[in-house]
PASEBA-1860 file (N, C-alpha, C; in nm, 3 decimals):
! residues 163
1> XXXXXXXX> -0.637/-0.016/-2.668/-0.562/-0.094/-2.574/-0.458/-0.180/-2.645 ~ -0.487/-0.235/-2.770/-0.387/-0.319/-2.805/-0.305/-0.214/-2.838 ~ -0.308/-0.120/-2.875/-0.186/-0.013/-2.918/-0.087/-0.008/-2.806 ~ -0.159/0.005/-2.663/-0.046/0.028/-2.572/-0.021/-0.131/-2.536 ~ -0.023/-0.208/-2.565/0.026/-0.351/-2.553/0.150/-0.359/-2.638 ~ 0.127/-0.355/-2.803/0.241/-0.375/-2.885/0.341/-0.230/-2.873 ~ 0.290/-0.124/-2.827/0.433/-0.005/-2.776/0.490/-0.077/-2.674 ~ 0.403/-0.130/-2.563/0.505/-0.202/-2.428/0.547/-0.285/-2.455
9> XXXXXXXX> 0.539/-0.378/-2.593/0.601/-0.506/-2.603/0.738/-0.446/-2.665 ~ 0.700/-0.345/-2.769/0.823/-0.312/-2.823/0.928/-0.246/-2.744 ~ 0.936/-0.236/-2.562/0.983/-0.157/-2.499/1.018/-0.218/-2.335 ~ 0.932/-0.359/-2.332/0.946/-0.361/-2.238/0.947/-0.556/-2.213 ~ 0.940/-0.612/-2.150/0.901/-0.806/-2.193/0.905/-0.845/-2.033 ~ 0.819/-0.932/-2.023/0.719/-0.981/-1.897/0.776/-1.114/-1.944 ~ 0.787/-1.174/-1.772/0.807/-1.324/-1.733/0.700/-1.384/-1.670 ~ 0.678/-1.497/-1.655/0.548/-1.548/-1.529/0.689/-1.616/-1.452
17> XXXXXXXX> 0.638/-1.624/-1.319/0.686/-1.672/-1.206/0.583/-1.728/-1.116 ~ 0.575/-1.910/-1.095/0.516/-1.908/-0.969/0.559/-1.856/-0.855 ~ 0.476/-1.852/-0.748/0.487/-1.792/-0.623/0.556/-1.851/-0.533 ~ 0.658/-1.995/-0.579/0.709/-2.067/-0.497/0.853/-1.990/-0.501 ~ 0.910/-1.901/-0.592/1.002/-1.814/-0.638/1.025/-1.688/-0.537 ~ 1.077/-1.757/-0.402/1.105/-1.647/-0.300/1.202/-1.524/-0.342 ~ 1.268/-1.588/-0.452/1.366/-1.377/-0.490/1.261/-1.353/-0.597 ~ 1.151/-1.411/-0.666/1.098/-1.302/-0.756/0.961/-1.281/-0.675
25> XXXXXXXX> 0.935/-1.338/-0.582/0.794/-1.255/-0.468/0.843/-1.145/-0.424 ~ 0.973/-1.174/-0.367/1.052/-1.044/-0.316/1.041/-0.925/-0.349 ~ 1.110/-0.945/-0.524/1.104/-0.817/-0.626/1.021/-0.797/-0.631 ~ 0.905/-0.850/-0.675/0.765/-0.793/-0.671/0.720/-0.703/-0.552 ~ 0.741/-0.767/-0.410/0.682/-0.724/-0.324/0.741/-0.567/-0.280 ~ 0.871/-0.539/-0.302/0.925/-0.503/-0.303/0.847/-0.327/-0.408 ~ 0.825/-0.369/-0.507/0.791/-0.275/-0.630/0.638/-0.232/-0.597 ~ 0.549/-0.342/-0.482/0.448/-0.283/-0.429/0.449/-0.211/-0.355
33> XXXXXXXX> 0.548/-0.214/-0.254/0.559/-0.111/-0.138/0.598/-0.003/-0.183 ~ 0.657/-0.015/-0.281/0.709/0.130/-0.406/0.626/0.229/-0.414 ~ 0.519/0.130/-0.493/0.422/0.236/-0.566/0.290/0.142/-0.579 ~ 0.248/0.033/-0.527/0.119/-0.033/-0.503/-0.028/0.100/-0.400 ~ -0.094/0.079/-0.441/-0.230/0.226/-0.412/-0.293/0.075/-0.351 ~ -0.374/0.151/-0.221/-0.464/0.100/-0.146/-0.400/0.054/-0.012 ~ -0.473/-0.057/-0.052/-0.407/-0.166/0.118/-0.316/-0.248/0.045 ~ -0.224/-0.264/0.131/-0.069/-0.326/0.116/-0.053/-0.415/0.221
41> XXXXXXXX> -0.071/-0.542/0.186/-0.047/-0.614/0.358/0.115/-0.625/0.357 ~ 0.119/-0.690/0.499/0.249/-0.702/0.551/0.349/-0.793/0.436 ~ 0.472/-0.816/0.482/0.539/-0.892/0.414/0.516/-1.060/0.458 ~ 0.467/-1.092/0.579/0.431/-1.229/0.619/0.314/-1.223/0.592 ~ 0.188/-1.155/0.558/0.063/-1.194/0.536/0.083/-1.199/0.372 ~ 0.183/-1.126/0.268/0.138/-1.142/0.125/0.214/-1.317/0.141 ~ 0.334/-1.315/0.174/0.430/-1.462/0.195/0.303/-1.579/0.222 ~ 0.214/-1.521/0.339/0.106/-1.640/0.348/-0.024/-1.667/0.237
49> XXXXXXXX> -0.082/-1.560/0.141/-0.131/-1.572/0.058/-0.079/-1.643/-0.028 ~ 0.046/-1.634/-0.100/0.135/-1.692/-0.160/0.141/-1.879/-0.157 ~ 0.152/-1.838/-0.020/0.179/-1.988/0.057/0.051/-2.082/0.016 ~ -0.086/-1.992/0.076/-0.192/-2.068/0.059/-0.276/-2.096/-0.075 ~ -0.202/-2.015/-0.216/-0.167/-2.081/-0.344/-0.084/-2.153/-0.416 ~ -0.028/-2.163/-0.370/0.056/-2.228/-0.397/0.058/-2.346/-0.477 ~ 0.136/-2.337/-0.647/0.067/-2.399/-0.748/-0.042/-2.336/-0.806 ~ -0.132/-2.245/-0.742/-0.249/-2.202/-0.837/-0.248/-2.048/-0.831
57> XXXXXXXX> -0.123/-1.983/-0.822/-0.111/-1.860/-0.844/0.008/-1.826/-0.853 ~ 0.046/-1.720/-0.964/0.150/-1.661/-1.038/0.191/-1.524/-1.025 ~ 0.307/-1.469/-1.074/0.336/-1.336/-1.084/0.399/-1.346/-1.204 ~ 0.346/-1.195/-1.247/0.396/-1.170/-1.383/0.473/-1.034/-1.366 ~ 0.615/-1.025/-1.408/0.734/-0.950/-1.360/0.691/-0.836/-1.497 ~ 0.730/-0.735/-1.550/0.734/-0.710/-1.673/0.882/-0.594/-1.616 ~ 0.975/-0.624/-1.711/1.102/-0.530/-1.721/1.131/-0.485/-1.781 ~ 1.238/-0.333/-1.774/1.251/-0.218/-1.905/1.413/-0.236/-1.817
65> XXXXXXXX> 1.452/-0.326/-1.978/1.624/-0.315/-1.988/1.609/-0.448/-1.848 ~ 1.680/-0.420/-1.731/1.708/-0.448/-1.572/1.584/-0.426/-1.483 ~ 1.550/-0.315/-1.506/1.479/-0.274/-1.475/1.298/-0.346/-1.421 ~ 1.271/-0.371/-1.287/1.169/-0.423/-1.274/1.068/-0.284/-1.244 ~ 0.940/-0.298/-1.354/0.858/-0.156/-1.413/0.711/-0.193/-1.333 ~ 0.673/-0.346/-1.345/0.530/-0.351/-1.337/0.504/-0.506/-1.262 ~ 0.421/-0.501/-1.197/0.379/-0.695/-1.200/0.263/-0.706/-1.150 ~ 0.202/-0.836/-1.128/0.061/-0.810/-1.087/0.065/-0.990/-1.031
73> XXXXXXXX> 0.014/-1.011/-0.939/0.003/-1.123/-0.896/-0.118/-1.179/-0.879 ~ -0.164/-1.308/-0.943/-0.278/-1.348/-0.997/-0.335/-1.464/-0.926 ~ -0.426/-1.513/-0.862/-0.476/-1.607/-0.810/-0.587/-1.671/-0.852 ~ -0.564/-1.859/-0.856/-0.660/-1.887/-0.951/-0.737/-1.969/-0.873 ~ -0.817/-2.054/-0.890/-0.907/-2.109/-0.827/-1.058/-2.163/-0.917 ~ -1.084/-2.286/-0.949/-1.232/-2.332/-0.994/-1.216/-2.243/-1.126 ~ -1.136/-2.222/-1.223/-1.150/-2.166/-1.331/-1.157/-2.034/-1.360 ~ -1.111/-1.955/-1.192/-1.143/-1.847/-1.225/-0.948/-1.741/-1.164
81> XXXXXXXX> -0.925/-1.691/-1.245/-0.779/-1.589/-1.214/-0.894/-1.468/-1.195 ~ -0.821/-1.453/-1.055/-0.847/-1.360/-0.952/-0.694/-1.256/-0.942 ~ -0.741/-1.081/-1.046/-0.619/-0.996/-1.006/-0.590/-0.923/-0.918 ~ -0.501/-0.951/-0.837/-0.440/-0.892/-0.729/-0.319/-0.824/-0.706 ~ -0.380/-0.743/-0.611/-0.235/-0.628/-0.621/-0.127/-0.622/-0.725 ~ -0.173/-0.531/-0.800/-0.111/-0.460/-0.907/-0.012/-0.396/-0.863 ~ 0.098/-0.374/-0.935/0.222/-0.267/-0.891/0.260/-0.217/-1.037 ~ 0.298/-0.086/-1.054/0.347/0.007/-1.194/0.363/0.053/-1.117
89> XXXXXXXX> 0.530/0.067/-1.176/0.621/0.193/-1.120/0.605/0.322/-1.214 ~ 0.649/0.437/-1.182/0.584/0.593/-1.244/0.676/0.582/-1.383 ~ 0.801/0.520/-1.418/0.841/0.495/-1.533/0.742/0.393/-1.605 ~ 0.725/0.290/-1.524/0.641/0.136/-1.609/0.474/0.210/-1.627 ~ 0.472/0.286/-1.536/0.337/0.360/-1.598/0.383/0.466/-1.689 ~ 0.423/0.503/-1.776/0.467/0.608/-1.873/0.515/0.538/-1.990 ~ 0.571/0.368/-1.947/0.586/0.293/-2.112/0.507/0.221/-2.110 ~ 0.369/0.205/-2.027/0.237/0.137/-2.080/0.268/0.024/-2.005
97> XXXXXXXX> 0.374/-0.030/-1.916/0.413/-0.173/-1.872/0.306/-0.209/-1.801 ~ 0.194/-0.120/-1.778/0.094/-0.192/-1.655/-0.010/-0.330/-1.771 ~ -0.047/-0.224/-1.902/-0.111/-0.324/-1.990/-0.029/-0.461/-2.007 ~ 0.058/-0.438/-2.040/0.163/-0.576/-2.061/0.140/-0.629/-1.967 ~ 0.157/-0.624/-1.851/0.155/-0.707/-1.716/0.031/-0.769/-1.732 ~ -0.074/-0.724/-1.743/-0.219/-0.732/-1.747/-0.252/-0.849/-1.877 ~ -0.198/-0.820/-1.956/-0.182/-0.875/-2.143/-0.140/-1.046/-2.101 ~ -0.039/-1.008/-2.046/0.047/-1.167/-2.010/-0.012/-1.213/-1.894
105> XXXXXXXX> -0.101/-1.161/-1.804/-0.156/-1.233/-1.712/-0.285/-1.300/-1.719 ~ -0.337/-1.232/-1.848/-0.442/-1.323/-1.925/-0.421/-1.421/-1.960 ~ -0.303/-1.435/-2.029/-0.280/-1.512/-2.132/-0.245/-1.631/-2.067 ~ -0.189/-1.615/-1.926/-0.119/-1.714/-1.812/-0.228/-1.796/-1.743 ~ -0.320/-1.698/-1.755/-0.441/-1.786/-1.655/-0.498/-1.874/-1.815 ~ -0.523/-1.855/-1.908/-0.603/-1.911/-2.038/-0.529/-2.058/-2.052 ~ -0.400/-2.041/-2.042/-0.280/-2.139/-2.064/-0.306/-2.276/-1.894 ~ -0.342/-2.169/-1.829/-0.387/-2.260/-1.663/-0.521/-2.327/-1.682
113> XXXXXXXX> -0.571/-2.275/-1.805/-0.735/-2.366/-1.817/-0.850/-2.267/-1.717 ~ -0.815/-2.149/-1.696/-0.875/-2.034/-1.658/-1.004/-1.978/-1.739 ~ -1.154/-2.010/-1.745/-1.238/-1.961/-1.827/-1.272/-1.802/-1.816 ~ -1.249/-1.794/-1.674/-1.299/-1.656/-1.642/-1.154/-1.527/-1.591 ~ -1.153/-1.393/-1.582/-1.085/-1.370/-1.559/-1.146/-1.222/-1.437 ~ -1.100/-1.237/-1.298/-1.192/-1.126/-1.243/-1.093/-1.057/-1.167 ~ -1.126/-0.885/-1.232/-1.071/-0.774/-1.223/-1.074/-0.770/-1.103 ~ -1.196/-0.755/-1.028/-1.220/-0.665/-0.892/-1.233/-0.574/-0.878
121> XXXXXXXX> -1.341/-0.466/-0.844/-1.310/-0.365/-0.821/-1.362/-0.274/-0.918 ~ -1.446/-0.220/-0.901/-1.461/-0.107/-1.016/-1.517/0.039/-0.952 ~ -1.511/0.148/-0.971/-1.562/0.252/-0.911/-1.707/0.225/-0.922 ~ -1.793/0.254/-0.785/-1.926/0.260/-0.783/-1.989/0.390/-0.740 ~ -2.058/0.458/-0.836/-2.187/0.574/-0.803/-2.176/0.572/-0.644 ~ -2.256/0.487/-0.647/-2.284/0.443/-0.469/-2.202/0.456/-0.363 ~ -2.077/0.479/-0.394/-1.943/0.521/-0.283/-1.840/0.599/-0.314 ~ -1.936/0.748/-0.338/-1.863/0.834/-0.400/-1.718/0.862/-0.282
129> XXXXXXXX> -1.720/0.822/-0.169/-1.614/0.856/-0.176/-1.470/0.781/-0.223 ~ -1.512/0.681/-0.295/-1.403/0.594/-0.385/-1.369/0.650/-0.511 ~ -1.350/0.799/-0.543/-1.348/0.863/-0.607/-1.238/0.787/-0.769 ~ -1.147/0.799/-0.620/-1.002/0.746/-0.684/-1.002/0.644/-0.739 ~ -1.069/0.577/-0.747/-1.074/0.422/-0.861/-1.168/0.454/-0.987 ~ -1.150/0.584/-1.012/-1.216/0.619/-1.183/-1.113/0.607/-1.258 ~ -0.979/0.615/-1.223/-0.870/0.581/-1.347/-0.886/0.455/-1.349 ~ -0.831/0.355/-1.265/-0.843/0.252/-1.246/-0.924/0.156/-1.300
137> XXXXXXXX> -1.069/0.202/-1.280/-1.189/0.142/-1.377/-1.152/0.143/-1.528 ~ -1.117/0.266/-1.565/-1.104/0.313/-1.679/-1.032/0.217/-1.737 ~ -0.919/0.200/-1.692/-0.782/0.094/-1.693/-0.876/-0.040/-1.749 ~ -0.938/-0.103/-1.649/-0.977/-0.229/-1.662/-1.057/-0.239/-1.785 ~ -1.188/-0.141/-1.802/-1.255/-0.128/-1.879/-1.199/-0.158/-2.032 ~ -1.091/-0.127/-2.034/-1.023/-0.112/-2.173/-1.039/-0.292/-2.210 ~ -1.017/-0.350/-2.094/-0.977/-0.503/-2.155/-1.092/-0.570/-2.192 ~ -1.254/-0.492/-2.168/-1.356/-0.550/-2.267/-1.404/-0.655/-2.133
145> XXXXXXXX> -1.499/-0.746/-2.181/-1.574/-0.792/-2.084/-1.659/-0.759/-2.006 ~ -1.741/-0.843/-1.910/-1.896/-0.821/-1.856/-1.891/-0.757/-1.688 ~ -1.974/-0.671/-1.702/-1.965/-0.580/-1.568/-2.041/-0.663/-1.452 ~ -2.033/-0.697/-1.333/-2.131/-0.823/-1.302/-2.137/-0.639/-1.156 ~ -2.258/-0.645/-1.080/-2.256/-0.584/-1.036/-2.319/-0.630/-0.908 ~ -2.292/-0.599/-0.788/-2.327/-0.671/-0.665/-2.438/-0.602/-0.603 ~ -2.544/-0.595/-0.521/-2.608/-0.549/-0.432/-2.502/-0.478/-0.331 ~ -2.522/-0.344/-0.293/-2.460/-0.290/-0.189/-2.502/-0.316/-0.038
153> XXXXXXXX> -2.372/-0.258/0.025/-2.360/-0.293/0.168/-2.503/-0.287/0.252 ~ -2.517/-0.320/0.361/-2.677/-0.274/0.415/-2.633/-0.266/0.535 ~ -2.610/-0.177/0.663/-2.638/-0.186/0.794/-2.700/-0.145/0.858 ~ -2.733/-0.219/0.951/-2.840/-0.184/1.040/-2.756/-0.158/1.160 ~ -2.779/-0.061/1.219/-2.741/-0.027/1.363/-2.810/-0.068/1.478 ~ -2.803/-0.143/1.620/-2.891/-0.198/1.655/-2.874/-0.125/1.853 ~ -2.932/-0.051/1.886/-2.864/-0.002/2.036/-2.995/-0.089/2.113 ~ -2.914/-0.123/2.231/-3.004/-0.151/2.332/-3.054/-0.069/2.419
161> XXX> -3.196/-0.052/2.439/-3.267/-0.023/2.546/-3.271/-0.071/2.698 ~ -3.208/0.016/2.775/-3.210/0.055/2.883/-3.353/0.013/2.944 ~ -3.420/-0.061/3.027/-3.546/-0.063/3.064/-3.513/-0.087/3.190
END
């Protein structure tokens, strides 16, 4: 992993931006609707996340040349940076810009007095059909650290009787 850190540094260089930075939420938001995987909220519900950090959450831009490649927007809270919606574009994924993004968003929350840092998300056995988050895991995995693992979902179905 540090290998593809110092190739993306040599290729590519990341800014932090708070979220009070309505043209660089933009760009960002903008580079999610691009190429962001999963759920994508609206443009007034990410604006209100934003809103309701405000001061305790950042974006980290990373650019090749002009070029906006990667960013990841980070939310902090009680010591802990919380990563959220990731964006790599299919170039910024091919010069490694997603690690960089990732690299400098550590480093942003450590600098915020951040002890902990939580990924989210990891592929589970248990929901095979989340197939698609085995790269992804893979991804995170690289940055080292403790797997905390939750108890799964439980429902009970409950119909009423007719009497």
């Amino acid at each position: 992993m540090r290998r593809h850190i110092r190739k993306a540094i040599g290729q590519c260089y990341s800014r932090v931006f708070p979220v009070d930075r309505e043209d660089q939420v933009l760009n960002f938001y903008a580079l999610l609707r691009r190429s962001g995987r999963g759920y994508i909220p609206g443009l007034e519900e990410f604006r209100d996340l934003c809103d309701s950090f405000a001061g305790r959450a950042f974006i980290v831009l990373t650019f090749y040349g002009r070029d906006l490649v990667a960013g990841v927007l980070v939310l902090c809270t009680k010591g802990v940076a919380s990563y959220m919606y990731p964006a790599v574009s299919f170039q910024g994924r091919r010069l490694l810009c997603g690690y960089l993004a990732v690299w400098e968003s550590l480093q942003e929350a450590r600098r915020r007095g951040c002890t902990a840092f939580d990924f989210e998300g990891l592929y589970d056995e248990r929901f095979p059909s989340l197939r698609r988050w085995k790269g992804f895991t893979a991804f995170k995995e690289r940055f080292g650290g403790q797997e905390i693992s939750y108890p799964g979902p439980f429902v009970k179905y409950v119909f009423p009787f007719s009497g």
